[in-house]
C-alpha positions as CSV (number, residue, x, y, z in Angstrom):
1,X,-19.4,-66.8,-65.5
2,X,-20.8,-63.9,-63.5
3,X,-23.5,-61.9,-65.4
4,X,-23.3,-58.1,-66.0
5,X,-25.6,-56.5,-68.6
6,X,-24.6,-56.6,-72.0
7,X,-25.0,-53.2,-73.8
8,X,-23.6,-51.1,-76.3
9,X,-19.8,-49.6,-75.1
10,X,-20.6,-46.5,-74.5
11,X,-17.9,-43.3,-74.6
12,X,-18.3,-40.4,-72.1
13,X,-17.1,-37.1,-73.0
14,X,-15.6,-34.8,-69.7
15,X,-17.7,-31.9,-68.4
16,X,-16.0,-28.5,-68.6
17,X,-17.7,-25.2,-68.5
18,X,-21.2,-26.5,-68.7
19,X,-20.5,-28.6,-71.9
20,X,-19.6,-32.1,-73.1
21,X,-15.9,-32.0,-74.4
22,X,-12.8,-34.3,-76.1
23,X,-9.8,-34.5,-74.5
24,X,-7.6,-32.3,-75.9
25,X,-5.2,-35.6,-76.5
26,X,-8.4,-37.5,-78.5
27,X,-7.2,-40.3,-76.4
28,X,-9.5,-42.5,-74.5
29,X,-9.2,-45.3,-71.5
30,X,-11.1,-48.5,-71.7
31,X,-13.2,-49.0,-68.4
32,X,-13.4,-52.4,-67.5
33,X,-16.2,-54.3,-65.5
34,X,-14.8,-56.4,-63.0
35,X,-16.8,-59.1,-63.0
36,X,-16.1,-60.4,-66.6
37,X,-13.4,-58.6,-67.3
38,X,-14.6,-56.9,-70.4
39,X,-14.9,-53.1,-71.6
40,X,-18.0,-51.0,-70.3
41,X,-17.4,-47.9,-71.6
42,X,-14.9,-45.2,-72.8
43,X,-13.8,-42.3,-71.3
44,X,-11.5,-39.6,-72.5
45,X,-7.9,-39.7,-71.0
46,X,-7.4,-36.1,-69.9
47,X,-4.4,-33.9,-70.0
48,X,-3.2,-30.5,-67.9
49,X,-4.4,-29.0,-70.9
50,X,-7.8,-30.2,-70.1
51,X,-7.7,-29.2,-66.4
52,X,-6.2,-26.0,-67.1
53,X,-9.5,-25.5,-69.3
54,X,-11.5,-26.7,-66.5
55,X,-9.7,-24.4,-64.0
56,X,-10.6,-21.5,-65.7
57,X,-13.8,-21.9,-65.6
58,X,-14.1,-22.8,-62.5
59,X,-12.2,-19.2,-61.6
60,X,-14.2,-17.2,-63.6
61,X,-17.3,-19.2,-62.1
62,X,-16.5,-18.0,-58.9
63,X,-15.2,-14.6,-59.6
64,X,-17.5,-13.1,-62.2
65,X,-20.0,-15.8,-63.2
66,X,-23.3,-16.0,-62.0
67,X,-22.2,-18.5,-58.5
68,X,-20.8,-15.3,-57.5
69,X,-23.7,-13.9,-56.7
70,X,-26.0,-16.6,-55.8
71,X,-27.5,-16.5,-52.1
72,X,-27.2,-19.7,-50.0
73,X,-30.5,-19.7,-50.2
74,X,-30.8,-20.8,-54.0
75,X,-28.0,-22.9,-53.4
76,X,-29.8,-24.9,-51.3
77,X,-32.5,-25.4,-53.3
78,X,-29.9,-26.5,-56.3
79,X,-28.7,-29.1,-54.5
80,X,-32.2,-30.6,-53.0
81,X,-32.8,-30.3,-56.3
82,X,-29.7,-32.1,-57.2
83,X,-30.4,-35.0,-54.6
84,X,-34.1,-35.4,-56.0
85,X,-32.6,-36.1,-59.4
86,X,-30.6,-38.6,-57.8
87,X,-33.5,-40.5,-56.1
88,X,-35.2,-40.3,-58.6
89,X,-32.6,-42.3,-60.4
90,X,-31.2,-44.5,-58.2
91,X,-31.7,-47.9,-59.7
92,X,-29.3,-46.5,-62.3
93,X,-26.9,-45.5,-60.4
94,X,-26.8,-48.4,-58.4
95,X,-26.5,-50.8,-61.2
96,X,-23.8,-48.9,-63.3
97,X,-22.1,-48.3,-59.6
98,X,-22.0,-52.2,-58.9
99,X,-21.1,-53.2,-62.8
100,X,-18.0,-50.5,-62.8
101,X,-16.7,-50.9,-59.0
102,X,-17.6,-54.6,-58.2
103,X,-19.5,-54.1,-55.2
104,X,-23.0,-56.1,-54.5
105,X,-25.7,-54.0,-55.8
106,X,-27.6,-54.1,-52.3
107,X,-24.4,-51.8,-50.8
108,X,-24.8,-49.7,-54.3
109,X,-27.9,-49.2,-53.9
110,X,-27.0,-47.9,-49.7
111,X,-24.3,-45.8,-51.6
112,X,-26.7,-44.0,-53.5
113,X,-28.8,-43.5,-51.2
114,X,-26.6,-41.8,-48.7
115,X,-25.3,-40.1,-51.9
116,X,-28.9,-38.5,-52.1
117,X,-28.5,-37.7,-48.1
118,X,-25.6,-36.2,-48.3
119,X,-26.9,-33.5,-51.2
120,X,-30.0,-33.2,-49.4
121,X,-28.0,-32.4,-45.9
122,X,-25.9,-29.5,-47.0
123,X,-28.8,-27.9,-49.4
124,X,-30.0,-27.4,-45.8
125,X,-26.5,-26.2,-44.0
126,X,-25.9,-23.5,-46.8
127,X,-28.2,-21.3,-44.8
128,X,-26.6,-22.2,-42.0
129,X,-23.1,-21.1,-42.1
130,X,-23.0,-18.1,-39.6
131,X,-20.3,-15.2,-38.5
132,X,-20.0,-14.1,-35.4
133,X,-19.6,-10.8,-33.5
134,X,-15.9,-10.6,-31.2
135,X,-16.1,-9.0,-28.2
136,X,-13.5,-6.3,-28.2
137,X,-12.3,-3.8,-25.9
138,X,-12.7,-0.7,-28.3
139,X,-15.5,1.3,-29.2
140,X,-15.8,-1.0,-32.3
141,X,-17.7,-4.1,-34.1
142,X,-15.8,-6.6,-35.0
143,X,-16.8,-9.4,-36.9
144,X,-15.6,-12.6,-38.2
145,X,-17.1,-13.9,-41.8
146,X,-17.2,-16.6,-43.5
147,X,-16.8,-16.6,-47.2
148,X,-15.6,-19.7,-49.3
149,X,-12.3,-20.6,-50.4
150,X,-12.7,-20.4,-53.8
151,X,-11.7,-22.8,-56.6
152,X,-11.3,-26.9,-55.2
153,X,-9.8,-29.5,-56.5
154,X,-11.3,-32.6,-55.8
155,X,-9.7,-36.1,-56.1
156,X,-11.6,-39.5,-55.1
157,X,-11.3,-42.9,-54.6
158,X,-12.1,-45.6,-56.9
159,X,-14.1,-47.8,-54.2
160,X,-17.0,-45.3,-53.3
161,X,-17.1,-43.4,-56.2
162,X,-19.7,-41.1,-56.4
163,X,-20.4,-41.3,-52.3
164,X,-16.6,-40.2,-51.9
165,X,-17.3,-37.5,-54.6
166,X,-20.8,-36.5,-52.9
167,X,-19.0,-35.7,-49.6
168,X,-17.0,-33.2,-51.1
169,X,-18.8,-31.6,-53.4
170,X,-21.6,-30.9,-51.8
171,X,-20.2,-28.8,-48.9
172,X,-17.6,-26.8,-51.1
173,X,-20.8,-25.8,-53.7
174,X,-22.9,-25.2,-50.5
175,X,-20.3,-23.3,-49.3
176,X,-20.4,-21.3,-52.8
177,X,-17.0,-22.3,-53.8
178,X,-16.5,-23.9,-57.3
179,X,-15.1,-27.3,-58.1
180,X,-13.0,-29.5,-60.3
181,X,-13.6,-33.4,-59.8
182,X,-10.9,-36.0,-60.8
183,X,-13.0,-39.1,-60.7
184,X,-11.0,-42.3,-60.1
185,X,-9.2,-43.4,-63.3
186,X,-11.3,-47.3,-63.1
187,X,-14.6,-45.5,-61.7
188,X,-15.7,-42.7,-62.9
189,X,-19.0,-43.5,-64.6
190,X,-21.6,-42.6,-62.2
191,X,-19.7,-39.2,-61.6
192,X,-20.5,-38.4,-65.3
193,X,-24.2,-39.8,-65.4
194,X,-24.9,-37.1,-62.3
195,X,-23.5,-34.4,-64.5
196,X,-25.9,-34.8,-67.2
197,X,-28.1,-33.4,-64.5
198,X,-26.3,-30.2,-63.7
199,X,-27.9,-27.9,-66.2
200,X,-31.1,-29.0,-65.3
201,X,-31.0,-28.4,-61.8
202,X,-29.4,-24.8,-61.7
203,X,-26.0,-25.3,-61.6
204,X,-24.8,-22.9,-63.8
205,X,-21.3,-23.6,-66.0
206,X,-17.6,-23.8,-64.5
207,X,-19.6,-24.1,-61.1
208,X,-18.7,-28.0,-61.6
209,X,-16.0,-29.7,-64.0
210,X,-15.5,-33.2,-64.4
211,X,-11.6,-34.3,-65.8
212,X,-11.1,-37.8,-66.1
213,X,-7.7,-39.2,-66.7
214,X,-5.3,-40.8,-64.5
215,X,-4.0,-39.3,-61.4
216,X,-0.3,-38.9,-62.3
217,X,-1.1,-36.5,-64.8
218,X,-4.5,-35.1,-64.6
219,X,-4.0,-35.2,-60.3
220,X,-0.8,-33.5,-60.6
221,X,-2.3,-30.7,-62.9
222,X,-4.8,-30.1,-60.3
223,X,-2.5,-30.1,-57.2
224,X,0.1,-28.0,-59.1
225,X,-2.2,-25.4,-60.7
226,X,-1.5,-21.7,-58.7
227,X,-5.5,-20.8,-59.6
228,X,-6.8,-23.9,-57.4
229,X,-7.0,-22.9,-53.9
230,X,-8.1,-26.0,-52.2
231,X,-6.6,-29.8,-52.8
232,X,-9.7,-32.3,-51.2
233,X,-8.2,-35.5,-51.1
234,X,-8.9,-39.5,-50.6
235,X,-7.3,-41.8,-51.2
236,X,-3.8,-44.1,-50.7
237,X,-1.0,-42.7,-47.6
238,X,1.2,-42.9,-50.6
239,X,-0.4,-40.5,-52.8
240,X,-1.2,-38.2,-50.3
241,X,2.5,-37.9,-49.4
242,X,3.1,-36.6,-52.8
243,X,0.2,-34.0,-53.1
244,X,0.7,-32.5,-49.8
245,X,4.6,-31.7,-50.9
246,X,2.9,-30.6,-54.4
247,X,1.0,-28.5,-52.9
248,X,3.1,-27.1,-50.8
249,X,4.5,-24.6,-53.6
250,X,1.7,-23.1,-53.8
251,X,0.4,-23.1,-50.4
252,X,-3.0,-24.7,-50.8
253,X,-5.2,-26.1,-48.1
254,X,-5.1,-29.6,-48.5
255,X,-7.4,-32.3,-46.4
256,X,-6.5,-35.9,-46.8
257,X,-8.8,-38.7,-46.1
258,X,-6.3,-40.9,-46.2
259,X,-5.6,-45.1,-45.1
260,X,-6.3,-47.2,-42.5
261,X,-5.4,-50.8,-40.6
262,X,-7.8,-50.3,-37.9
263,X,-8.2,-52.1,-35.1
264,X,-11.8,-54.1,-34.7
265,X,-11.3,-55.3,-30.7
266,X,-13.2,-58.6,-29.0
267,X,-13.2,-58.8,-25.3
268,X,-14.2,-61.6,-24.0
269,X,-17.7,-59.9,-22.4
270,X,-19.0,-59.1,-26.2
271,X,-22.0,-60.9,-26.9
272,X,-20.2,-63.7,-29.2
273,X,-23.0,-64.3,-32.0
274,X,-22.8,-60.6,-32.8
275,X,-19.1,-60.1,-32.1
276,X,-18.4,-62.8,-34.9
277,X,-21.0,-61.2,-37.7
278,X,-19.1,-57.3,-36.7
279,X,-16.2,-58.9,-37.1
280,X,-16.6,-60.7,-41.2
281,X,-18.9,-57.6,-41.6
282,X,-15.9,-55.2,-40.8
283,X,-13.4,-56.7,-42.9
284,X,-15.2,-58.2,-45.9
285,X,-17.6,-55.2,-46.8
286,X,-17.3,-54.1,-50.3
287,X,-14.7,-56.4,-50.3
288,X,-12.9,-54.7,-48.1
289,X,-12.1,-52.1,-50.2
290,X,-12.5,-49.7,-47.5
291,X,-10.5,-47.7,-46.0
292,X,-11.7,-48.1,-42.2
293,X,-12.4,-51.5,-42.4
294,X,-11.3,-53.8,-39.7
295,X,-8.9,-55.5,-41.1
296,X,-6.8,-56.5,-37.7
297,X,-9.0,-58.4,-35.2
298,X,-7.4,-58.5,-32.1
299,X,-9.1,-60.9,-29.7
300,X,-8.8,-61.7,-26.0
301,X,-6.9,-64.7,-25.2
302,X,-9.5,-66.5,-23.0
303,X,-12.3,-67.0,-26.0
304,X,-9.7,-66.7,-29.3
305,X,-9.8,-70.4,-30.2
306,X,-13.2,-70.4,-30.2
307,X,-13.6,-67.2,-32.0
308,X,-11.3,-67.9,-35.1
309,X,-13.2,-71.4,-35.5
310,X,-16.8,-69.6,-35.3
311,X,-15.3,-66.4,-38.0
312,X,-13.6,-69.6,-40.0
313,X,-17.1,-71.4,-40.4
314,X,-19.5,-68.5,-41.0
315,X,-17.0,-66.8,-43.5
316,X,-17.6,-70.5,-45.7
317,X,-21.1,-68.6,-46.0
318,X,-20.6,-65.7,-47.4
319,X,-21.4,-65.9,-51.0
320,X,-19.4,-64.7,-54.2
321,X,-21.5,-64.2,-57.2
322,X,-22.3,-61.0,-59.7
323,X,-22.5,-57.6,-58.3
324,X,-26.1,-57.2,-60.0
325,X,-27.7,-60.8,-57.8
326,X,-29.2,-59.6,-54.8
327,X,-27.9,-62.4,-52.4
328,X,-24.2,-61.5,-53.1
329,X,-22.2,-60.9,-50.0
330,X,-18.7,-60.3,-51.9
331,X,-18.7,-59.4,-55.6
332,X,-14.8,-59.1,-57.6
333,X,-12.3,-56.5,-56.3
334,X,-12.1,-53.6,-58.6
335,X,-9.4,-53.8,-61.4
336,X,-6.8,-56.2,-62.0
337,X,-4.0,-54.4,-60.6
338,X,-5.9,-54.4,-57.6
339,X,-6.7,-58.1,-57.8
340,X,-2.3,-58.7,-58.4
341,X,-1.9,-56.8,-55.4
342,X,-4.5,-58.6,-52.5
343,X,-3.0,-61.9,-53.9
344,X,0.7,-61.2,-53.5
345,X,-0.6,-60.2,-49.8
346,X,-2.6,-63.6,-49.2
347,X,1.1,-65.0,-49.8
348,X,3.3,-62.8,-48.3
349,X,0.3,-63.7,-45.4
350,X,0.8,-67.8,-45.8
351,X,4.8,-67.0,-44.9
352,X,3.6,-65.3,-42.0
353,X,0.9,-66.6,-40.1
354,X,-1.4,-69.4,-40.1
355,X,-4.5,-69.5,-42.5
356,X,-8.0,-70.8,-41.5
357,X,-9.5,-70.4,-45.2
358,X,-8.8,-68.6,-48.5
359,X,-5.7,-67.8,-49.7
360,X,-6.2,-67.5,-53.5
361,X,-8.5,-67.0,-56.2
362,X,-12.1,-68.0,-55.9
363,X,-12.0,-70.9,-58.2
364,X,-15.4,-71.3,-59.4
365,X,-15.1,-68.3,-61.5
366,X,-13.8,-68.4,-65.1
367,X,-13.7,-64.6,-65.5
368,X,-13.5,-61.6,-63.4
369,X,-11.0,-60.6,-60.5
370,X,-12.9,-62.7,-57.6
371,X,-10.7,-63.0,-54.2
372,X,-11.7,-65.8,-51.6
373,X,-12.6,-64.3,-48.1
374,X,-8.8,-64.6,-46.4
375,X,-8.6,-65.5,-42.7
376,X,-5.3,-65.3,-41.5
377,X,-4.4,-66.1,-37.3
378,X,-1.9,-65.8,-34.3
379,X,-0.5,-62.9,-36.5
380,X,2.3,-60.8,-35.0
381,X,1.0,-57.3,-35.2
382,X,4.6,-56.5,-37.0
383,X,3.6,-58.8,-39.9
384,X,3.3,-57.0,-43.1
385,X,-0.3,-57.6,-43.3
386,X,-0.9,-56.7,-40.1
387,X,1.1,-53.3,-40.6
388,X,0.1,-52.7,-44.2
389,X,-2.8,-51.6,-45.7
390,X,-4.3,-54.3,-48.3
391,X,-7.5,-52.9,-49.4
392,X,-9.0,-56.4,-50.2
393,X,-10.5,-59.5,-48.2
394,X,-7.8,-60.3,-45.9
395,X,-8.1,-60.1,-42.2
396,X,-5.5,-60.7,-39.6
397,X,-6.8,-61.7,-36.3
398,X,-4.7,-61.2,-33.7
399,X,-4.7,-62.3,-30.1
400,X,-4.4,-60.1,-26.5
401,X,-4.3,-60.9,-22.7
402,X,-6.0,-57.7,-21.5
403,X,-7.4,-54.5,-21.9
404,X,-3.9,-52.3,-22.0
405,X,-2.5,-55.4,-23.9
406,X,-5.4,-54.5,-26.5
407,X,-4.5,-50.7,-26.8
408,X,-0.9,-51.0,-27.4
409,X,-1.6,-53.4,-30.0
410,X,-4.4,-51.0,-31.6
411,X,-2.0,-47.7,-31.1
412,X,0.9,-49.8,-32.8
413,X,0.4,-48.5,-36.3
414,X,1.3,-45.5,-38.1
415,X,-2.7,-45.1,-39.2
416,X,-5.5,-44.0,-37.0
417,X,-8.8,-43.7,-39.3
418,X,-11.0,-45.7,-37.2
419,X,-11.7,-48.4,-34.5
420,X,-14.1,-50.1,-32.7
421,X,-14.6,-52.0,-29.3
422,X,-17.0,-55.0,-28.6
423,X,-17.8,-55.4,-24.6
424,X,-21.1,-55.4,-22.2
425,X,-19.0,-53.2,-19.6
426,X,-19.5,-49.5,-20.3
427,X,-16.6,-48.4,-18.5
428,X,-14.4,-50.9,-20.5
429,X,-15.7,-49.4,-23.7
430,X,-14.9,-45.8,-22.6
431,X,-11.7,-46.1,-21.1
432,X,-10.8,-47.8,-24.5
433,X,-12.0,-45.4,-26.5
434,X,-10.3,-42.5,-25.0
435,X,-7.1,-44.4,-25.2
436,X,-7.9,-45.5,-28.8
437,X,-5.7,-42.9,-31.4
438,X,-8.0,-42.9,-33.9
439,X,-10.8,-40.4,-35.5
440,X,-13.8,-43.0,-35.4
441,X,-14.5,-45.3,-33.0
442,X,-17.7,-47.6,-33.1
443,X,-19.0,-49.7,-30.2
444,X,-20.5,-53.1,-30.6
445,X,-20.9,-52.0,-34.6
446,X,-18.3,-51.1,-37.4
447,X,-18.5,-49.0,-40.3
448,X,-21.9,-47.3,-39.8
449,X,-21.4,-43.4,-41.2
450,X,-23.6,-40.4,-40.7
451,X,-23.8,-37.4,-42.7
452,X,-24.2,-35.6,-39.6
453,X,-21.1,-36.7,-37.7
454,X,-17.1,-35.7,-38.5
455,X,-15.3,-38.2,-40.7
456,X,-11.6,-38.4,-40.9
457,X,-8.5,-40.0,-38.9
458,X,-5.1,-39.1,-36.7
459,X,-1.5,-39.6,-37.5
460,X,-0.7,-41.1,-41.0
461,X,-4.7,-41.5,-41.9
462,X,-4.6,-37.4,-42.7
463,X,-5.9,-34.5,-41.6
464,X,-9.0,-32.4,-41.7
465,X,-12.9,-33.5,-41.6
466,X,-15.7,-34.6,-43.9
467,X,-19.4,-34.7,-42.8
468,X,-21.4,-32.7,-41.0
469,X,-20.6,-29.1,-39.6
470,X,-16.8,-30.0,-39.5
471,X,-17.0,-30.8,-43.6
472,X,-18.0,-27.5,-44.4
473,X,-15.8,-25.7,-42.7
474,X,-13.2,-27.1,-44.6
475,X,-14.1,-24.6,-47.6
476,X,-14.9,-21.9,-46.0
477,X,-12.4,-18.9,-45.1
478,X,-12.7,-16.6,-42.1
479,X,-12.5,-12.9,-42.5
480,X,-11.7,-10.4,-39.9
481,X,-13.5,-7.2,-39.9
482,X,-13.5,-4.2,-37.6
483,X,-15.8,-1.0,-37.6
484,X,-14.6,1.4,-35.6
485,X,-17.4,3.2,-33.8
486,X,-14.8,6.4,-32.6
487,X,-15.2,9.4,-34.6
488,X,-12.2,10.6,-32.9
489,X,-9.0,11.1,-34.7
490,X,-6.6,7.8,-33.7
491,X,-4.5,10.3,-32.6
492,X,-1.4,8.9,-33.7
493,X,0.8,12.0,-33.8
């Protein structure tokens, strides 16, 4: 049986207002670690009561409290202070992150990490957010400002929990807007651990409010609630259909990070040895729980028998084992509905296509919701698992003639997150990426993210942009204001 680290089951409280609180239901949800399939910890199922307490802070921590009238300046410093905090206790973090989600504790530990980055990156860009001056034809300034949007409501993914959580909260507080986070109902733990930071590090109450619960009642509070004036969003295509027409009633920006089947593509040029590792590194990540991974392959005609034999063999390699051993490539997938789902898609798979390897549980473990690494080949790109999203270690390789044979299969899906092209010939890779609809496209890599660069997809994958410049711009408003410089009379009559 896998190991995880037997310790007292702890209950977490929610974080409203600066303090530790019930629910106001004195209900609580078991969390369950993956990998033995026992309870971790406790955490207080919330109710709209509890994010309407929540929400109220965070409006009166924006309109009167003492955020209000805190220069970027000191927000910067909170959050490099916030990000030290977090290095400073990264083992933790890692450990709890890769006990509650699953995932090998070498990628939590890369998740923290970047989690650390990410603070650190917009303590710097809350000095950085600039107006500018318009020229007009009058004898007149006018300006444009930029001033944040006020209270956000932010709802993340079970599968990168606190990263997914870092991305958005640190460019609405540098921003100066206050927050609610709905951690994921299964992984919420490392969310609370950071909060019992907060005070410490200057941020004052109602700035940020952690509600756990599940989504169809604690999300729907949050969506619905006509004193949250910003919906930030990741997660299924499913879900996000439902918030943006909640939302709607109340007009609220929304952004939607949001699914993906994206398209990894093998010309026949690509150095082989490294087109085969970008290809089980793409798909089987974190168990490929991710939402850009690469879970169609699509391969050129001339070297695909060769290429599903070499991705067959290596993926025998990669090893299953506890999240907390260091040489574990694939630890269990997250929950057990999770687990029921990526096995009713490695059979709907076997009725569809050929399989090289997997196909069902990984047998050698008595406990814990463990997948086998799923090849599946010669798949019609309208298969199910070629169209749907699984979330899980399943890939669908695919074969092509030519380069526009390779587009239209990569176009032909209602997602566009991300993409990637392996080739030697430059002008290949370029006219493939400018034809590729898609909002990230690697070449000769997949699945390497910067803080510094946009984050986000086309068509059904959402709308809007994390990272970088682009992610803080989604929280901040722009105001129009003229001085008129004419001390004339308008002379309207």
């Amino acid at each position: 049986m896998p190991k995880g680290i037997k310790s007292e089951v702890r209950t977490y409280q929610m974080y409203i207002d600066g303090k530790w609180v019930d629910s106001a239901s004195n209900q609580t949800s078991a969390i369950i670690e993956p990998a033995t399939e026992e309870v971790m910890a406790q955490v207080q199922a919330g109710s709209a009561e509890d994010v309407s307490r929540a929400v109220a802070a965070a409006k009166a921590a924006f309109e009167t409290g003492p955020w209000a009238s805190t220069t970027p300046q000191e927000r910067g410093r909170v959050l490099f202070r916030l990000s030290e905090k977090i290095r400073q206790n990264a083992s933790k973090l890692a450990e709890l992150e890769a006990r509650n989600c699953g995932k090998p504790i070498v990628e939590a530990e890369f998740d923290i990490n970047d989690v650390a980055t990410c603070f650190e990156y917009y303590g710097g860009m809350a000095t950085k957010i600039l107006g500018t001056v318009n020229p007009v034809p009058d004898n007149a300034v006018s300006l444009t400002l930029k001033e944040p949007v006020g209270v956000v409501g932010m709802i993340t993914p079970w599968n990168y929990p606190l990263l997914m959580a870092t991305w958005k909260m640190a460019p609405a507080l540098a921003a100066g807007c206050t927050c609610i986070l709905k951690p994921p109902g299964v992984t919420p733990l490392t969310a609370l651990e950071m909060a019992k930071w907060l005070p410490e590090v200057g941020v004052p109450p109602g700035v940020l409010n952690i509600v756990t619960g599940s989504g169809s009642i604690c999300g729907t509070a949050l969506v619905q609630h006509p004193d949250v004036n910003k919906i930030a969003f990741t997660g299924s295509n499913a879900v996000g259909k439902v918030i943006v027409k909640q939302a709607a009633d109340t007009v609220k920006r929304v952004t939607m990070e949001l699914g993906g089947k994206s398209p990894n593509i093998f010309f026949a040029d690509a150095d082989f040895e490294a087109a085969i590792d970008g290809a089980l590194f793409g798909v089987f990540i974190n168990q490929g729980e991710v939402c850009s991974a690469g879970s169609r392959i699509l391969v050129q005609r001339s070297i695909y028998k060769k290429f599903v034999e070499a991705m067959t063999e290596k993926a025998k390699r990669i090893k299953l084992g506890s999240p907390l051993e260091r040489d574990t490539k694939m630890g269990p997938v997250v929950s057990k509905d999770q687990y029921d789902t990526v096995r009713s898609y490695q059979e709907i798979g076997k009725k569809e296509a050929k399989m090289s390897i997997g196909g069902g549980r990984a047998k050698k473990f008595a406990k814990g919701y463990f997948i086998e690494p799923t090849i599946f080949y010669d798949v019609d790109n309208r298969a199910r698992i070629a169209q749907e999203e699984i979330f899980g270690p399943v890939a669908a390789v695919i074969p092509f003639e030519d380069e526009k044979d390779a587009v239209k299969i990569a176009n032909d899906t209602p997602y566009g997150l991300a993409g990637a092209v392996w080739t030697r010939d430059l002008f290949k890779a370029f006219r493939t990426i400018k034809a590729m609809r898609a909002g990230i496209i690697w070449v000769n890599h997949m699945q390497l993210t910067y803080v510094e660069a946009p984050w986000g997809g086309y068509k059904q994958s959402g709308f809007g942009r994390e990272l970088g410049p682009w992610g803080i711009d989604e929280y901040l408003e722009n105001k129009q204001v003229h001085i008129n410089l004419n001390e004339q009379p308008i002379g309207w009559y």
